[in-house]
Every structure is written in structure tokens, then in C-alpha cells.
C-alpha positions as CSV (number, residue, x, y, z in Angstrom):
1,X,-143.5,51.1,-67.2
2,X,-141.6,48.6,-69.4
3,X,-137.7,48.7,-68.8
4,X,-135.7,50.4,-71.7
5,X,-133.1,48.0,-73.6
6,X,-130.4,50.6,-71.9
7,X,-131.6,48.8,-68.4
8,X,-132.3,45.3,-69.4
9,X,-129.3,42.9,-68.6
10,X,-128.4,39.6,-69.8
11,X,-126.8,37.1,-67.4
12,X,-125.9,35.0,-70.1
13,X,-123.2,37.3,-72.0
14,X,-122.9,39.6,-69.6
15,X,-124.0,43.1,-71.6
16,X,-126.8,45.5,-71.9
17,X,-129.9,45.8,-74.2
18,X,-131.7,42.5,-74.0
19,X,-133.0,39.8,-71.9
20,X,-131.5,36.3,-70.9
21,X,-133.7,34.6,-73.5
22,X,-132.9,36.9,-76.5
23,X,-129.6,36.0,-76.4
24,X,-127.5,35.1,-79.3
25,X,-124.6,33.9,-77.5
26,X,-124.4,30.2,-76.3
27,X,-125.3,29.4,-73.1
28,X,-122.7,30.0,-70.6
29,X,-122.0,27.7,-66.9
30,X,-119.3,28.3,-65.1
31,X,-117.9,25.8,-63.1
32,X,-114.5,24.3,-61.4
33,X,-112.3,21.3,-62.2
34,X,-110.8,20.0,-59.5
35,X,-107.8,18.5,-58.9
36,X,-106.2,16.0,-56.2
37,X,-103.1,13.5,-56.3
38,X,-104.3,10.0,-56.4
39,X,-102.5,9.4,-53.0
40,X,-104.3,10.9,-50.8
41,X,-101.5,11.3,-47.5
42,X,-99.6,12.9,-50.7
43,X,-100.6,17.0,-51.1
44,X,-101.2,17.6,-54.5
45,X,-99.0,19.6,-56.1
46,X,-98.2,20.3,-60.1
47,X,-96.3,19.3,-62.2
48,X,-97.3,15.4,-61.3
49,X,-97.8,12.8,-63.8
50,X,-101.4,12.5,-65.4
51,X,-102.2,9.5,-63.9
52,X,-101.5,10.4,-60.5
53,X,-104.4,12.6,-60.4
54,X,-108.2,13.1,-60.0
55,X,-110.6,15.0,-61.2
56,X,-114.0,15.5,-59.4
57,X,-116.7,14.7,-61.0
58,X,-120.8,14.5,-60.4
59,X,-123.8,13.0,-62.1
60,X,-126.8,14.3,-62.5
61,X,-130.0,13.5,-60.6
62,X,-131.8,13.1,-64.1
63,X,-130.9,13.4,-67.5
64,X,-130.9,16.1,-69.3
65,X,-133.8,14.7,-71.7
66,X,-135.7,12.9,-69.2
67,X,-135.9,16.3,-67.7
68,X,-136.5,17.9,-71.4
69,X,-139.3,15.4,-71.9
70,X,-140.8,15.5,-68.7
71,X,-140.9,19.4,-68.7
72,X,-142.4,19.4,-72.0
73,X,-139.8,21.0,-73.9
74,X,-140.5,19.4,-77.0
75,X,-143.0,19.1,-80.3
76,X,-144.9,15.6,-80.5
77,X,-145.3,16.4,-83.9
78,X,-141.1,15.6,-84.3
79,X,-140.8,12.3,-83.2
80,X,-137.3,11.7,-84.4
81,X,-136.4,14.2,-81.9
82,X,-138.6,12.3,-79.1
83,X,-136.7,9.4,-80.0
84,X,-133.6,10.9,-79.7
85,X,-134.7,12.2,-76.3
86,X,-135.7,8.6,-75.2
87,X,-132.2,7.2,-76.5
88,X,-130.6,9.6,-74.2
89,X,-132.3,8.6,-71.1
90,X,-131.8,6.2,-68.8
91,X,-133.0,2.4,-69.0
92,X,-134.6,3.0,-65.3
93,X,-136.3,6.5,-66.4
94,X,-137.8,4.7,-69.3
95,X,-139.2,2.2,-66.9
96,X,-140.5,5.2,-64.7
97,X,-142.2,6.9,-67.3
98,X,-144.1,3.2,-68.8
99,X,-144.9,2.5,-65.3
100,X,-145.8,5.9,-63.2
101,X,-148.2,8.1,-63.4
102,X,-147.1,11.5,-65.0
103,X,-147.7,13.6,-62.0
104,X,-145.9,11.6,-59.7
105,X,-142.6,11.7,-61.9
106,X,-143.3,15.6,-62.5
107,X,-143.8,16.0,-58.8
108,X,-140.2,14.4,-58.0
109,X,-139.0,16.1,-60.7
110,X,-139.9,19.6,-59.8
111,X,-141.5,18.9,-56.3
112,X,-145.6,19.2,-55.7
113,X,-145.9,22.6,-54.8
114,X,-143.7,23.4,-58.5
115,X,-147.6,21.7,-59.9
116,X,-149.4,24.8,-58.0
117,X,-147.4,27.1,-59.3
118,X,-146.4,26.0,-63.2
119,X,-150.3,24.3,-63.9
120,X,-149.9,25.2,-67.2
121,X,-146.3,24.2,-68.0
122,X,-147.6,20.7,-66.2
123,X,-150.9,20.2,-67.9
124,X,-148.9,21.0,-71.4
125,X,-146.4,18.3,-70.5
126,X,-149.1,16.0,-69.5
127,X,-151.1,16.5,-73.2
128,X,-147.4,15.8,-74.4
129,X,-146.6,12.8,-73.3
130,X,-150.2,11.3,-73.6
131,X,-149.5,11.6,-77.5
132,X,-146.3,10.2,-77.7
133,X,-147.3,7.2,-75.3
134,X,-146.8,4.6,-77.7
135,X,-143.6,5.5,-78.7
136,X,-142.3,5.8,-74.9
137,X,-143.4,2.1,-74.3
138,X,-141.1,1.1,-77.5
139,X,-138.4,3.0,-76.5
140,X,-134.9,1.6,-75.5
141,X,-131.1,2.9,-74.3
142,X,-127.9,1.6,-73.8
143,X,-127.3,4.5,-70.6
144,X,-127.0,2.9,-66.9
145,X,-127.1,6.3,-65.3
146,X,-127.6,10.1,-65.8
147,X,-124.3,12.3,-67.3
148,X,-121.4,12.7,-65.2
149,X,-119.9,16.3,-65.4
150,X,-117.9,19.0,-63.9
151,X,-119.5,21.0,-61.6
152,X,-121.2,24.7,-62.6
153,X,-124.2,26.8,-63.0
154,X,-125.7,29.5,-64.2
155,X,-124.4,33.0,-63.5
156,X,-126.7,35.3,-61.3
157,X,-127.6,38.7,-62.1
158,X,-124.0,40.6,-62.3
159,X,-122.2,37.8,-60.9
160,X,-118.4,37.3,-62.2
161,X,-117.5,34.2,-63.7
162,X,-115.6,33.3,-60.7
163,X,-118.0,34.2,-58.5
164,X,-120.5,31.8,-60.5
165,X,-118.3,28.9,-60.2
166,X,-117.7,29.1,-56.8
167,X,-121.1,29.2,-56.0
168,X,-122.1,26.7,-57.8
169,X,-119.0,24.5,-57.0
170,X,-120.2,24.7,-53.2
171,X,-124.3,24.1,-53.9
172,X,-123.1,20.8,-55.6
173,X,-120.0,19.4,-53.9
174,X,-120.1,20.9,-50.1
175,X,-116.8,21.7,-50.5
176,X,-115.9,25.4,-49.4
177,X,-114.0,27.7,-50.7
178,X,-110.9,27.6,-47.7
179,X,-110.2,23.7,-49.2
180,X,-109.1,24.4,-52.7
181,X,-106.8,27.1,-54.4
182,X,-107.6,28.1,-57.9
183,X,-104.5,28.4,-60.6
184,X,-104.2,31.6,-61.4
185,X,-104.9,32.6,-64.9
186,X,-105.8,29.1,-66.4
187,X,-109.6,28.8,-67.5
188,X,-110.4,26.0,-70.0
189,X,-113.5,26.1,-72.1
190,X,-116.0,23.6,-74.2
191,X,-118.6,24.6,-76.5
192,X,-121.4,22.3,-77.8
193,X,-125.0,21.7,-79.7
194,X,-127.0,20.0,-77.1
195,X,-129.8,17.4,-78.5
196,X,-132.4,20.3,-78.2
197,X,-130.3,21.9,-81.0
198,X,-129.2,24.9,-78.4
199,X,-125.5,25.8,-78.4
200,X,-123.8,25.2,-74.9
201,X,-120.5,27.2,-73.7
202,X,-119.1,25.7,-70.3
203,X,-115.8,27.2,-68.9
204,X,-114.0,26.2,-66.3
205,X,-111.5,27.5,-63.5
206,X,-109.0,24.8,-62.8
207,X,-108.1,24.2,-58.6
208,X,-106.2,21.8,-56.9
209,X,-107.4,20.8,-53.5
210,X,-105.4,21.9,-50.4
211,X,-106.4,20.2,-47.2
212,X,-108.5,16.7,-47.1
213,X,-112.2,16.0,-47.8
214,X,-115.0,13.2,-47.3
215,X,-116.9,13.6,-50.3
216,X,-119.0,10.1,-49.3
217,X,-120.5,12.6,-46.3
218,X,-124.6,12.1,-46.7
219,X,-125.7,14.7,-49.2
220,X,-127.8,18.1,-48.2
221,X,-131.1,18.9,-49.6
222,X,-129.8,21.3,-51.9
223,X,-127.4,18.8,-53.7
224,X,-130.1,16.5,-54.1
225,X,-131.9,18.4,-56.0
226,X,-129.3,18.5,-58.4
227,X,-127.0,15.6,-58.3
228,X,-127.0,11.7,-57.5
229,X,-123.2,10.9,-56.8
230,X,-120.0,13.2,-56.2
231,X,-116.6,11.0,-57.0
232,X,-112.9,11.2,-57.8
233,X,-112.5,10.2,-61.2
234,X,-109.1,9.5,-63.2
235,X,-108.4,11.5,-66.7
236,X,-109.0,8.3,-68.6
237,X,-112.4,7.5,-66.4
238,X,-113.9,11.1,-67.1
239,X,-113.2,10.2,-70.7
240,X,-114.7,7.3,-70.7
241,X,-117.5,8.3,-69.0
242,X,-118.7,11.5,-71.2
243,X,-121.2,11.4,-73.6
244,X,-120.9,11.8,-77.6
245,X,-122.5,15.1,-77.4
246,X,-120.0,16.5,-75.4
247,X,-117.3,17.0,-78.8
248,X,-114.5,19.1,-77.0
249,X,-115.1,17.7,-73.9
250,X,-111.7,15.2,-75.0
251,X,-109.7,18.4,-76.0
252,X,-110.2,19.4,-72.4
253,X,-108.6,16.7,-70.5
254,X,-106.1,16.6,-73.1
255,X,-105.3,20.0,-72.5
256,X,-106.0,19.3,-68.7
257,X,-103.2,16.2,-68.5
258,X,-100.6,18.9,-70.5
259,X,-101.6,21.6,-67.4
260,X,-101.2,18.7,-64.8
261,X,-97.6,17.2,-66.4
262,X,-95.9,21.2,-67.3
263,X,-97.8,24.0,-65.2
264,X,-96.3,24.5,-61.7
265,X,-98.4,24.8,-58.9
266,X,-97.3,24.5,-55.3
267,X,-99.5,24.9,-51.9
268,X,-99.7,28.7,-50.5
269,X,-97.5,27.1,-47.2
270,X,-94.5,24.9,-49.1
């Protein structure tokens, strides 16, 4: 019996009467910005100058259009978009893809039993790149590394937007819940047109962390599957750091080092 549109539900906007992929909202992630004072031995506490603090930050395991491309998620036909795809890779997954075979860079991708169970999406890919092969071994970029972001995710079926960032804060940092206090009331967002043309809406809880943490401790399965480094980053690093795409993604830490310099925020035992 096919659901009525009464019963379907969208994790994307949050409402009733269509699916995920029918949505005409951008899509939404949740995450967390978190904040420290630069100073370790020091607690951090707000109002603080913006250049006392850090922000953490992690980079992906593979770039968005390395991923794209390797997935399949594109026409042949449109090679100005392939190119643009190959511009926004990095040098080293350029080399990967002129000098590996397909199925080993799908396999580390997704993982070899994702090729059991996604033949098709895999053999599509495959046809793919075989017809844009010359144009991958002519391809160049000025990126050293996959994007650096903010952590977040996805929301799960009926999950708050709270509840999505926390979750996803903890699959990609390690860092529980007990270590960081949120400020209450303050969410800052970004919206943006990703290369694939699809609009993007991240928001973000802001936190400041409350007792110490070794982010350099050896990364779990789960956050390798997702991310290649976890680092403190100053205001004026993340800036430097994010790519062109990312249009508001300025706004933010501007907004962020007003929050950090004005808005009060002291530890639950001062």
C-alpha cells in the first residue's frame, strides 16, 4: 500500500506531504561551532577578544567533487561542469584517478561491499568516467587538501536541530556532550549554491568548551569515514581557509568575532 502524502515526512524541512528528495527547500546540516580561548590553562569564557579564540574545525576525507565525480553524479555530455568538478579537487585525487583503477578508488570511497550492493550506481560511474578520460588526464588544481568546515550532518527522521548537531558533532570530533555548553539562544546560519547547482542551508549552534580535550587522540572508524584532520583554527585561519563557494561563510565569523567580543558567556561553576 503506498504511503499517503498525510504520512510521508521530510527530514529536510521538517513538514508533512513529501519525501526528502521532493524538497524545495535547501538542504539543511546542522552542526556546532566551537569555541576555546587560545590559552589553553585559561577557561574560555566570553566576552574575550577575537583573537584569543578558536574555532574547531575539520576537513574532509574527500572533496566534495571528487566524491561527486566518483559517485557519478554528473552528465559527460556537460564538460564545463566536469571541469569545474576537476578544478575543485585535489592535486593528489587527480593523480589517483590518472593512475588507479576505478574500482579501487570507488571501493575506498564507499568500501567493497558498498560495490555488492550499489552495482548499478558503480557500473554507471564506471561508463562515466571512461568517457571523460581524456579530460581527467588534462586536468589541473590549485587545492592542497579537501575543504575544511564546521562540523554537522544531516537530520534523522524527526530529529530536532539540536539534536542533529550534537550527533553529528560527536560522530566527527569524539568530543561528548559533558565537555562543551551551548549559548543559549544564538544559532548562526549560511546559505549557498554548491558547484552541482543545489542550494545548501547550514546552521549552526554556537558552544564554548568547558573542560580540556586531546583532539590529536588516533581517530575511530567512524570519523574516518568522514574526515581527515580535526584542528583548532583562529577566526582569520578559518577564513582563510574556506573556499569561494562558501559566499556567507565570511558574514559568519564576522558575526562570530562580534558574539565572541559583546555576548557574555561564563562557565555553569564561576
Amino acid at each position: 500500500m503506498l504511503a499517503s502524502s498525510s504520512t510521508i515526512f521530510c527530514n529536510n524541512c521538517g513538514q508533512r506531504g513529501h519525501p526528502f528528495r521532493e524538497c524545495k527547500e535547501p538542504v539543511l546540516s546542522c552542526g556546532i561551532l566551537l569555541l576555546r580561548n587560545r590559552a589553553t590553562s585559561e577557561p574560555t569564557t566570553l566576552p574575550a577578544p577575537a583573537a584569543s579564540i578558536e574555532i574547531l574545525m575539520v576537513r574532509r576525507k574527500d572533496s566534495m567533487s571528487f566524491a561527486e565525480f566518483v559517485r557519478g553524479k554528473y552528465d559527460p555530455s556537460k564538460l564545463d561542469y566536469v571541469r569545474t568538478l576537476l578544478s575543485n579537487m585535489t592535486r593528489d585525487e587527480i593523480a589517483r584517478l590518472n593512475t588507479e583503477e576505478f574500482e579501487s578508488i570507488w571501493a575506498k570511497l564507499w568500501g567493497n561491499s558498498i560495490i555488492e550492493r550499489r552495482e548499478q550506481e558503480f557500473h554507471s560511474a564506471c561508463e562515466k568516467f571512461s568517457a571523460v578520460r581524456t579530460i581527467v588526464e588534462h586536468a589541473t588544481s590549485n587545492y592542497a587538501e579537501p575543504e575544511w568546515g564546521f562540523p554537522k550532518g544531516r537530520r534523522l527522521k524527526c530529529e530536532t536541530d539540536q539534536g542533529c548537531a550534537e550527533r553529528e558533532f560527536y560522530e566527527e570530533t569524539n568530543i561528548p556532550r559533558s565537555e562543551y555548553c551551548l549559548v543559549s539562544g544564538l544559532q548562526l546560519e549560511e546559505t549557498f549554491k554548491g558547484t552541482n547547482g543545489i542550494p545548501y542551508r547550514h546552521k549552526y549552534f554556537v558552544a564554548v568548551l568547558t573542560k580540556p580535550h586531546d583532539i590529536t587522540q588516533k581517530f575511530t572508524f567512524s570519523q574516518r569515514q568522514e574526515i581527515s584532520a580535526i584542528e583548532w583554527k583562529s577566526l582569520d585561519e578559518c577564513l582563510k581557509l574556506t573556499r569561494p563557494q562558501y559566499v556567507q561563510r565570511g558574514a559568519v565569523i564576522h558575526d562570530l568575532a562580534n558574539i565572541v567580543q559583546t555576548f557574555e558567556v561564563r562557565l555553569p561553576h564561576e
